[in-house]
Every structure is written in C-alpha cells, then in structure tokens.
C-alpha positions in Angstrom: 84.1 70.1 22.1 82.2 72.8 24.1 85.8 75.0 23.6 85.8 74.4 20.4 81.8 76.0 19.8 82.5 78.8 22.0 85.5 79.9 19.5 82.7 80.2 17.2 80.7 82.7 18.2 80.6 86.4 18.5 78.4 88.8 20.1 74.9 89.8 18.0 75.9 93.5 16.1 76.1 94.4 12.3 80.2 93.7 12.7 80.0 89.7 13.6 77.4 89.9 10.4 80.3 91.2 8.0 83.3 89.2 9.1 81.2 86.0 8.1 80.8 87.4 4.6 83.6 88.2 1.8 82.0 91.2 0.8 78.7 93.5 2.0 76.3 91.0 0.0 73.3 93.2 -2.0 70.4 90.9 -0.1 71.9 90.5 3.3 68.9 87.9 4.6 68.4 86.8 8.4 65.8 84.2 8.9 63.4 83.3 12.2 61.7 80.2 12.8 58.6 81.0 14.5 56.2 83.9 13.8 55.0 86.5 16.0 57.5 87.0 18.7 58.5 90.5 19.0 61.9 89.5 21.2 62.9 88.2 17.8 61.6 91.2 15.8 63.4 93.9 18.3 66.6 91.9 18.1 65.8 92.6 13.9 65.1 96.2 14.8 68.7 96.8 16.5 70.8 94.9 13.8 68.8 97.1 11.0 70.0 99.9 13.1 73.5 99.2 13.2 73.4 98.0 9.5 72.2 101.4 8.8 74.2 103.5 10.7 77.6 101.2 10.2 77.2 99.2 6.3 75.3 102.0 4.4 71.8 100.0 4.0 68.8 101.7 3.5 66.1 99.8 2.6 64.7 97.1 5.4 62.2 94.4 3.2 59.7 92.3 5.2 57.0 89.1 5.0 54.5 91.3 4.5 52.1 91.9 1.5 54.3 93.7 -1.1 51.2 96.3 -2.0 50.6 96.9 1.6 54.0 97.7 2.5 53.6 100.7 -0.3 51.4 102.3 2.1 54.4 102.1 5.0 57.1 103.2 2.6 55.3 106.2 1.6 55.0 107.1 5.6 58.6 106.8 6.2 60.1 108.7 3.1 57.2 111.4 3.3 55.3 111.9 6.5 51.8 110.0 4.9 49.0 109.2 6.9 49.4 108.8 11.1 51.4 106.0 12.2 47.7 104.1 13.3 46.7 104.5 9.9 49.9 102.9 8.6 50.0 100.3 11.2 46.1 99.3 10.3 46.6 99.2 6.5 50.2 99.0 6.0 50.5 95.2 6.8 49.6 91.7 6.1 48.9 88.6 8.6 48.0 90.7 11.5 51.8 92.4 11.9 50.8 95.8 12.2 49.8 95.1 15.7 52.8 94.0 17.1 54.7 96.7 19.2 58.3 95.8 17.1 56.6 96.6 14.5 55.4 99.9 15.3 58.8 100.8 16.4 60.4 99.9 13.4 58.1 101.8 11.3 58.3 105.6 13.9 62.3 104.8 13.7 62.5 105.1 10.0 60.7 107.8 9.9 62.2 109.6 12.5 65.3 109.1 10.6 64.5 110.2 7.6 63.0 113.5 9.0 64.6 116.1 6.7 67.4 114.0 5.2 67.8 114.2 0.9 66.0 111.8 -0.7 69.0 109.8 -1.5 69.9 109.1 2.0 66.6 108.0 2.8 65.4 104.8 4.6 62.8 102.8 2.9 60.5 99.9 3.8 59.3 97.1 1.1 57.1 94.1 1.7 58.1 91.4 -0.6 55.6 88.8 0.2 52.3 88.4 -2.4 48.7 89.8 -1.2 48.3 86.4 -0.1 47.3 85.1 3.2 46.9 81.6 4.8 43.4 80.6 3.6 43.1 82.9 0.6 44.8 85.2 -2.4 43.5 88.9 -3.0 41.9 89.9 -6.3 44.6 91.0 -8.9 41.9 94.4 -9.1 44.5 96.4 -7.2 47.9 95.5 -9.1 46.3 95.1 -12.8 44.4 98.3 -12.5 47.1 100.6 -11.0 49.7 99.3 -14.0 46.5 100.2 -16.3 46.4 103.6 -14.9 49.7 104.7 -15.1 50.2 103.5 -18.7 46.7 105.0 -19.7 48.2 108.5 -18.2 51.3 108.2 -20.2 51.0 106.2 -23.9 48.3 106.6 -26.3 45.4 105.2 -25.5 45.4 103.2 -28.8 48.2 100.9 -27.3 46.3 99.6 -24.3 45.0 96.4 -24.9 41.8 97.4 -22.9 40.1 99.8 -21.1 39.8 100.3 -17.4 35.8 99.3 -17.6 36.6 96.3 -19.7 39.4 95.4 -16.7 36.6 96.2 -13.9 33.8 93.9 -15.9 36.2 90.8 -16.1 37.4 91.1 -12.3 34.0 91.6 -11.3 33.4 91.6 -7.1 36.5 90.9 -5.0 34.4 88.6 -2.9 34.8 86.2 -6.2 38.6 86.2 -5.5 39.0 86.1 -1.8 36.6 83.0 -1.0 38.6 81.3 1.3 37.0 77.8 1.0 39.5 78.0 -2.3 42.2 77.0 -0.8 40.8 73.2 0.2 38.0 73.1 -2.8 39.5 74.3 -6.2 35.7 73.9 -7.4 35.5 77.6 -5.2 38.1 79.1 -7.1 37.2 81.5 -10.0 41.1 80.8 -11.2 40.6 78.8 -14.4 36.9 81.1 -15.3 36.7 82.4 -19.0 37.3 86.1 -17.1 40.3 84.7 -15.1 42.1 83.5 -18.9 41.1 86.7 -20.4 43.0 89.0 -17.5 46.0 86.8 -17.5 46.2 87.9 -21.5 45.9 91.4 -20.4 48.0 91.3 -17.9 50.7 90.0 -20.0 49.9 92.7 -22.6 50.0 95.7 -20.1 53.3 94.2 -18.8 54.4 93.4 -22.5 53.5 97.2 -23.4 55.6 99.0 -20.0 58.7 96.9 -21.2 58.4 98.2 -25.3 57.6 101.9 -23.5 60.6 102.1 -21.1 62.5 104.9 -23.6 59.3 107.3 -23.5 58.5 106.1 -19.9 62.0 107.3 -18.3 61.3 110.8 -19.8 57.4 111.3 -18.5 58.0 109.5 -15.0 59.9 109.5 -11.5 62.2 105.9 -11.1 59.9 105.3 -8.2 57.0 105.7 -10.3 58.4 103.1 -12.9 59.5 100.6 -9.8 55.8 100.9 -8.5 54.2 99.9 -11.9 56.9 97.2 -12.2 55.5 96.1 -8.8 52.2 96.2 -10.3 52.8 94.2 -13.2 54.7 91.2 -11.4 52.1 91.0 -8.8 49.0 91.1 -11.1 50.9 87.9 -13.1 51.4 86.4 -10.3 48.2 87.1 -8.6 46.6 85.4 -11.7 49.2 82.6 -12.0 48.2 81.7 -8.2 44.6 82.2 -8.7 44.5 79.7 -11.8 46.3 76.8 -9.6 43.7 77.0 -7.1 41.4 76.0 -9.5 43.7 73.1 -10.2 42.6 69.3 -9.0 45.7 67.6 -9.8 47.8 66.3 -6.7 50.1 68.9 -7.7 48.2 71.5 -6.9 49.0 72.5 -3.3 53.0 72.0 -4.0 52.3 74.7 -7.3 51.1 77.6 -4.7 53.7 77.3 -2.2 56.6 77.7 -4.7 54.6 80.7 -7.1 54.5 82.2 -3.7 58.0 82.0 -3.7 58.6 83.1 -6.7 57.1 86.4 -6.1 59.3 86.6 -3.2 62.2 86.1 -5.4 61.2 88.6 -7.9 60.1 91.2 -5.9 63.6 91.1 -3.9 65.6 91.1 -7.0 64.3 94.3 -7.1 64.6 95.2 -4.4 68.8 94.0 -4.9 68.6 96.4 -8.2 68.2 99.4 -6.0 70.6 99.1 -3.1 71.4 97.1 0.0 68.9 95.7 1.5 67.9 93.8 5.0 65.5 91.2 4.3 64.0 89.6 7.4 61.7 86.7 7.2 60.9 82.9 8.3 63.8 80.5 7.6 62.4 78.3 4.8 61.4 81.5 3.1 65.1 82.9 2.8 67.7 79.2 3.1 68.8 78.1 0.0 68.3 74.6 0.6 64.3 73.3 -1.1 61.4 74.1 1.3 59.2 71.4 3.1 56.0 71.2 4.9 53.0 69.3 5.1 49.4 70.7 3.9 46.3 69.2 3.3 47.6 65.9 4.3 50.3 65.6 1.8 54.3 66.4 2.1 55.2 69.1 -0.1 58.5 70.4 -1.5 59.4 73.8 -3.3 62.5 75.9 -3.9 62.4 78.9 -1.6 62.9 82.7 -2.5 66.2 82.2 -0.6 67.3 79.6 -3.1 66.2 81.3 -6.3 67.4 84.5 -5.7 71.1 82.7 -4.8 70.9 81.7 -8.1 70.6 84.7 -9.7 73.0 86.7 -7.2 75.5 84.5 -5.7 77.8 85.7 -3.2 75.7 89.1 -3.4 73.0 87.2 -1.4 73.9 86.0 2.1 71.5 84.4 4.2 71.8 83.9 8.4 69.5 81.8 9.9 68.0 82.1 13.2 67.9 79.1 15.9 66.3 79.2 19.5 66.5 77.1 22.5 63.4 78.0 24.7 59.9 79.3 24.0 58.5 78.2 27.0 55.1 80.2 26.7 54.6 78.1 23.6 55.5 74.8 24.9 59.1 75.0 24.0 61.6 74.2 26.4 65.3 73.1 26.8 66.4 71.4 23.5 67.8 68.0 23.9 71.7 68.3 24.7 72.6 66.3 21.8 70.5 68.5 19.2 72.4 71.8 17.6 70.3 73.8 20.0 70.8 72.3 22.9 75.2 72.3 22.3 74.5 76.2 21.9 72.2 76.5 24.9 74.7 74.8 27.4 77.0 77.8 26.9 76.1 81.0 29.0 75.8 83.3 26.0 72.0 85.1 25.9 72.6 85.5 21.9 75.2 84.9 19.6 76.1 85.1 15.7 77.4 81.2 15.0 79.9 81.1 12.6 78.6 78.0 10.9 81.6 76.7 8.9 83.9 77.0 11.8 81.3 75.3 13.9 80.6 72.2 11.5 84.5 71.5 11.4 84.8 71.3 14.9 81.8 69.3 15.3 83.5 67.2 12.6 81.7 63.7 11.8 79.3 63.9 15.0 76.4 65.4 13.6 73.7 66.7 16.0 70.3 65.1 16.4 67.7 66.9 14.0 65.0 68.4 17.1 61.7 67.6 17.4 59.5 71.1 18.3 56.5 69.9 20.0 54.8 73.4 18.6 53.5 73.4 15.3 54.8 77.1 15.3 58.2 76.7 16.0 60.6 74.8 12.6 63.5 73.8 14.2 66.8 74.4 12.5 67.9 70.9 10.3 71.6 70.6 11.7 72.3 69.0 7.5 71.6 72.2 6.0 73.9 74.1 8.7 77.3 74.4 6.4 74.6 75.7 3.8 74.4 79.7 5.4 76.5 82.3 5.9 76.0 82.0 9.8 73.8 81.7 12.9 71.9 83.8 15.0 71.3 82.1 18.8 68.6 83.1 20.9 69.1 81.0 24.4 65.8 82.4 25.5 62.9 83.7 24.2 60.6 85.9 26.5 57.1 86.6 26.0 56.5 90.3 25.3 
C-alpha cells in the first residue's frame, strides 16, 4: 500500500499542478485548512510565482475584503501609497500583518515595475467587507456606484441623490454593532432605511446594466469592473444586513452561504478577465456543501467553490491542502490510519497528491476521518477526497 501512495505524488511546483488538470482551468483554486500560518502562505507565494512565470496567470485573488484589496491592486499595477500604508488598509482579518503577506504584495509590484499594462500582475480580494462578529456599512459600495453613474448619465436617471443615500445609511456605527451577529434585535437590517437602500441599490445596479453602450465609450474597463464591484457588494452588503435582523432558526445558515455567494460572484469575475490563482480556506473553495457549527446549531451551505463549479466546470479546479503536524497549536502526528497520517509516514516534506490515483489504490479501505484537537485546524474529510483535482501535503508545519 505505502508503494502504491508514493506513485502518487509529485514534488510541490506549478508543473505537478497542470498534469492533474485536462486543461489550464480559468479559477485554478488551492485551499488551506487553518488560518494564519505564513509557512502555508509562502508555499502560496512560490507556486503563484511559478504559475506566473510558467502558465501565463496574472491575477492572484485572496480571503480578504474585496473593497480592501482595491487599495493593494492599485499599489501593485501603479506604485500607490507605501507598502505600510497598503499593508494597514489593504486587508481584512488582521492579514496585512503577516510577513507572507507583505512579500507577496513588494513581489508583485516589483514585477510589474515598468511592464505594459497588459502584462501586469494584479491582486483581488474576493471575500465580502465582512468580518467574524460583524458586516461593514454598504456606505462605501452604494455610494462609489452612485458616484460614478452621477459623473457619467444624466442626473435625471439616478433614482436618488448622494444626500438622500447619506441620510438613509446614516452613522456606520448603526451597521458595524457587533452584538448583531448573536442579537438580530441589534441589527438595523430589516429598518424602514435598510428596505429603502436595498431598492436603490437595485436601481443604481439596474441603471449601470441599461447604460453599458454609453458607459464603454465615457469609461476605462477597469473603471466599469470597479463599479460592477460596487454594485454586487452594496446588494449583498444589504442582503446580509437584512438576515441579521432575522429570528428564524434559519438565520445563522442564511449568512454563511450569502457570504458565499459574494465569493462566487466576485470570482466569476474575476474568471471573466483572465487566469486567476485563488487561495483561500478549504470549505471556502471544495465543491462538496460546507459545515460548521455556530451559535450552538450545525449549519450547512454551498460553498463559493461549489457554485462557481457550477457555472465553470472544468474551467474551475480546486486543490486542497492537508497537514500532518502543527505542533505549536496542539497538532501533532495524525493517527496512522487517517489520510494524514498514510501521507506523513512517507519521507516527503510536501507533496502534490494526485487524488484519483490515490483513492484507487487505497481501493475499499477508506481512511479514518481525523479528529483536530484545535478548533483552528478542519481536517481534510477522506469522503470528499475523489471530489478535487489533487492534494497539496505539508508533513510539517513550523511556526514562523
């Protein structure tokens, strides 16, 4: 058996990546299953590297707030703001101080110094401004897709004004109270003002669509990406605000999968621009249905992974990412009859798995699902293994 799973693997470059795959897939996804580990996120940073330089992608999207992540791509394509500045205010969840991070982001740019435009890398968040205990205001999203209509189509069309917009959203304090997320009674969500910008918002979107002719002639294609950005984040902003207001036992299972959704749709197009890396945690990106428990109560949703494989097929491919020790968290040999513990008793540091090959030779003697005694760390489910295009191995993970 042990032959057998060594004939299965390959070394960790952008090469083993392609020979799992029939074609170079538009999304080419690689999932982790614990946060905050930059061993993990500098292993990312080389196989973005090599995916550049060998498989012609350009554009690296993260689990980071999608408006955020403006502020880093306008750094690496033009030079903006100092690389603290960008590292402060260009991510979500704390990630702009982690040293992998940084890296990535003074790579790109470095690479891009004094290329075209066309060869350019770019960087794209496609997580919602949402963090654990609380959502952003929709102010940001709703009035930047305001401002660039209002600068381009006669006023007369706009189903507002930018004073009306700033009266209903009121302070961002109303929006960001994170006792929300447990007490829907918190939540401004389901207010008179909250109905009334989820019209508008549908009418400012409604109005870019019927524009587009007149809109291609006045603006840039990044300009008209950006206030496509703006629209499905405000909506979805909105949607997520409203079903924090929500008491129904429904309620916590509706967030987790609109947060997907914006995933999805933000990656899509992301897909309708060019070939993209997206890097992110494992039940964000597998296209099997998504489970956790919060607040008490199991919950199950269909990840980003899973919608956009709907919509793209084989032009979305998705490797996930197992590990067999994290000891500084509590995380120590796997078991040997788990899937991580048959890849940790070979002598390889890393390795791509390929996953098809390896669930034929382990045949009918499925591996015991593991049991991670750190919150932090979701272990890999050995049924959804077949499910993937392939397997990244980390025997080790070191604290940096």
């Amino acid at each position: 058996m042990a032959t057998d799973i060594k004939d299965t693997i390959h070394a960790v470059d952008a090469a083993a990546f392609m020979r799992l795959l029939p074609a170079r897939p538009r999304l080419l996804a690689l999932g982790e299953p614990t946060h905050g580990e930059d061993a993990l996120l500098e292993l990312r940073n080389e196989l973005f590297r090599r995916l550049v330089e060998q498989e012609g992608y350009r554009t690296i999207a993260l689990e980071t707030d999608c408006l955020r992540g403006l502020v880093v791509d306008d750094h690496v394509t033009s030079g903006a703001g100092t690389l603290d500045e960008v590292m402060e205010h260009g991510f979500s969840h704390d990630w702009g101080g982690s040293a992998a991070n940084r890296e990535l982001v003074r790579w790109m740019r470095a690479y891009n110094e004094g290329r075209p435009a066309s060869e350019r890398l770019r960087f794209a968040g496609f997580d919602g401004p949402l963090e654990i205990t609380a959502a952003e205001s929709p102010r940001q999203a709703l009035t930047a897709l305001h401002g660039y209509l209002a600068a381009r189509v006669d006023a007369d069309l706009l189903p507002c004004t930018a004073d009306t917009l700033d009266d209903l959203l009121g302070t961002d304090g109303r929006w960001t109270e994170p006792a929300a997320m447990m007490d829907p009674a918190r939540s401004v969500g389901r207010s008179d003002e909250a109905g009334r910008l989820r019209l508008l918002a549908d009418e400012l979107v409604a109005l870019f669509d019927e524009q587009r002719p007149y809109l291609i002639t006045v603006s840039s294609a990044d300009e008209r990406e950006r206030a496509r950005l703006y629209g499905r984040t405000a909506l979805g902003l909105l949607r997520y605000h409203h079903w924090m207001a929500d008491t129904s036992p429904a309620r916590l299972a509706r967030l987790v999968a609109i947060r997907d959704q914006m995933m999805s749709r933000n990656l899509l197009a992301l897909a309708d621009r060019g070939p993209t890396f997206v890097y992110a945690h494992n039940s964000h990106l597998q296209r099997e249905k998504s489970s956790m428990r919060m607040g008490g109560r199991p919950l199950e949703w269909w990840s980003a992974g899973a919608l956009v494989d709907a919509e793209l097929g084989e032009e979305y491919a998705f490797v996930a990412m197992a590990l067999g020790t994290i000891r500084h968290q509590g995380v120590d040999v796997p078991p040997p009859d788990t899937l991580e513990g048959l890849l940790y008793a070979l002598p390889e540091e890393r390795c791509v798995v390929d996953v098809r090959r390896l669930a034929a030779a382990l045949g009918d003697s499925r591996p015991a699902p593991r049991v991670s005694p750190w919150f932090g760390y979701a272990p890999l489910d050995p049924a959804h293994l077949a499910a993937g295009d392939g397997l990244v191995f980390v025997r080790d993970v070191p604290r940096r």
